[in-house]
C-alpha positions as CSV (number, residue, x, y, z in Angstrom):
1,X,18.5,-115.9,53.7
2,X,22.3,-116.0,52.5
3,X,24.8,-114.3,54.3
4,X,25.1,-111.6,51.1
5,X,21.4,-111.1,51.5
6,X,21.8,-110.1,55.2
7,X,25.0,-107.7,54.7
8,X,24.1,-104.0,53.5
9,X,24.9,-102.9,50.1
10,X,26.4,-99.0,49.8
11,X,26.2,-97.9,46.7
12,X,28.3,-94.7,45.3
13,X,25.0,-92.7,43.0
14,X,25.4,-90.0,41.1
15,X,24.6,-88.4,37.3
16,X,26.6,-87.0,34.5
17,X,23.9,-84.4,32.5
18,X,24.3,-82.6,29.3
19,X,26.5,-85.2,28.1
20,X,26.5,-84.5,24.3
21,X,25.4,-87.5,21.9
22,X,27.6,-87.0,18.6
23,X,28.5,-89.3,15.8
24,X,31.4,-89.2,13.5
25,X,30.7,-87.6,10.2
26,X,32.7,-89.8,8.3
27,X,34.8,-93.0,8.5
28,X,37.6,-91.9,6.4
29,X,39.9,-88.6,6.3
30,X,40.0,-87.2,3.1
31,X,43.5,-85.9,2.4
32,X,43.9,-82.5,0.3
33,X,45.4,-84.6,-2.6
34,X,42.3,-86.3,-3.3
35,X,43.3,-89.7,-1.7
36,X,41.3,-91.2,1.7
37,X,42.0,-93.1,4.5
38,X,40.8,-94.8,7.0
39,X,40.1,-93.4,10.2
40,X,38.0,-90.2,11.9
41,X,37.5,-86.9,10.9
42,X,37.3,-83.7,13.2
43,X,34.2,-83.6,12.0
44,X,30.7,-84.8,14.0
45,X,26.9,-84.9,13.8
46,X,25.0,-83.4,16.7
47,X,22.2,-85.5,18.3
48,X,21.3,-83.4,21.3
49,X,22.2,-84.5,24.9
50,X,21.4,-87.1,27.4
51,X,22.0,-87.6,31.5
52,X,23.5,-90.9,32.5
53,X,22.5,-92.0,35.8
54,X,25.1,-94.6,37.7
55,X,25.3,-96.2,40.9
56,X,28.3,-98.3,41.7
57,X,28.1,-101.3,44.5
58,X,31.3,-100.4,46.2
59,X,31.8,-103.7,47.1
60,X,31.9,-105.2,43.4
61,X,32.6,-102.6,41.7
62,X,29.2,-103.9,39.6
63,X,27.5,-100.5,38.1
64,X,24.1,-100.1,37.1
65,X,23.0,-97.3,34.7
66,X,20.5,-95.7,32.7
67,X,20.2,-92.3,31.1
68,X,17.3,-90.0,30.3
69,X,16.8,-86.9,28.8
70,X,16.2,-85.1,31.8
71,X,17.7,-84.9,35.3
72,X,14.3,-84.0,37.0
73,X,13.1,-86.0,40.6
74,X,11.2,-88.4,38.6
75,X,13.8,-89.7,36.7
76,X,16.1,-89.9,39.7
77,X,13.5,-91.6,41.9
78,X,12.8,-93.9,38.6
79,X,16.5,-95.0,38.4
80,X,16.1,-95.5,42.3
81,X,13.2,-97.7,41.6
82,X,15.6,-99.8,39.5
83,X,18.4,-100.0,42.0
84,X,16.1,-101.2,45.0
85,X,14.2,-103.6,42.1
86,X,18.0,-105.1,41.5
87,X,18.5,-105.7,44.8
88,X,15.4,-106.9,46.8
89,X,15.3,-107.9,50.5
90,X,18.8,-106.2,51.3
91,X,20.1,-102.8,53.0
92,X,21.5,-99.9,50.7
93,X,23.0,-97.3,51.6
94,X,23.1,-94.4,48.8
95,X,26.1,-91.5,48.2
96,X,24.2,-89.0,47.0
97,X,25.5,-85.0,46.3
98,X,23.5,-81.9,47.7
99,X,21.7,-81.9,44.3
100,X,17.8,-80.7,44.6
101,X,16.2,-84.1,43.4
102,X,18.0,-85.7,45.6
103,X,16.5,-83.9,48.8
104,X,13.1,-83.9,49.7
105,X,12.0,-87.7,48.8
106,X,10.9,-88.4,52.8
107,X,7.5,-89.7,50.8
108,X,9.8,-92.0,48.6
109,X,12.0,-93.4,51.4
110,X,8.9,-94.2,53.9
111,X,7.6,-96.5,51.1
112,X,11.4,-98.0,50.9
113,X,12.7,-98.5,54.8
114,X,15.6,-100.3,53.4
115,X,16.9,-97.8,51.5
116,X,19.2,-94.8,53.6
117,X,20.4,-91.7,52.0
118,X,23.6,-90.2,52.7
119,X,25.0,-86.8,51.8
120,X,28.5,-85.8,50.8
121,X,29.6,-82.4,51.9
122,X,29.3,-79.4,49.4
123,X,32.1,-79.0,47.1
124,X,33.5,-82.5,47.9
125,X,32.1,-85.2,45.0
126,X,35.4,-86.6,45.0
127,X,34.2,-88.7,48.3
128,X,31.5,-90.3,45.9
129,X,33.5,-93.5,44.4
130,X,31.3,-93.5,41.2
131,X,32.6,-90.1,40.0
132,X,36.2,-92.0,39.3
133,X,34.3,-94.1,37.3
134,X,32.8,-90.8,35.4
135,X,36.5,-89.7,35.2
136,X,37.6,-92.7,32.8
């Protein structure tokens, strides 16, 4: 086993829902004397709204994501499934917020021993690195 194998990964986790999926309407701005250019309107087509679910490896700045149209335990625990399935054989360590789906999953983490959830304080998300990645 490689040094990297042996050395535990923390990952920053969190989720963005409701994020609305739009589209442009148009290409082009039509201008009131008839004539178009190039470029977007104010104008958008609605196409509902998804949850993005990130984790960042703190020490690579390497995110993995997914998104689903729900924010419900299973999809949480299915995105966790991915993360622990990206990195096999090693130690993570998981920011998580106080959200509900992220509490109560003892039966999840006895079947993963090497995966350790942590908690930030209420109110404080801002000590979870991956929400500055939301941010830009």
């Amino acid at each position: 086993m490689s040094p990297r194998q042996r050395r535990p990964s923390c990952y920053a986790w969190t989720k963005a829902p409701s994020i609305q999926a739009l589209e442009r309407a148009q290409g082009y701005l039509k201008l009131p004397n008839g004539r178009s250019l190039t470029g977007q309107s104010h104008d958008y087509k609605r196409h509902g709204t998804t949850t993005l679910f990130a984790a960042l490896e703190v020490a690579t700045g390497k995110i993995l994501a997914t998104h689903s149209k729900r924010r419900r335990r299973v999809e949480f625990l299915d995105f966790m499934d991915r993360v622990t399935a990206a990195f096999p054989n090693r130690q993570l360590h998981v920011i998580l917020d106080n959200l509900s789906t992220h509490t109560k999953n003892e039966e999840w983490l006895e079947a993963h021993p090497n995966v350790n959830f942590h908690f930030t304080p209420t109110s404080a998300s801002w000590l979870n690195q991956v929400e500055v990645w939301f941010s830009i």
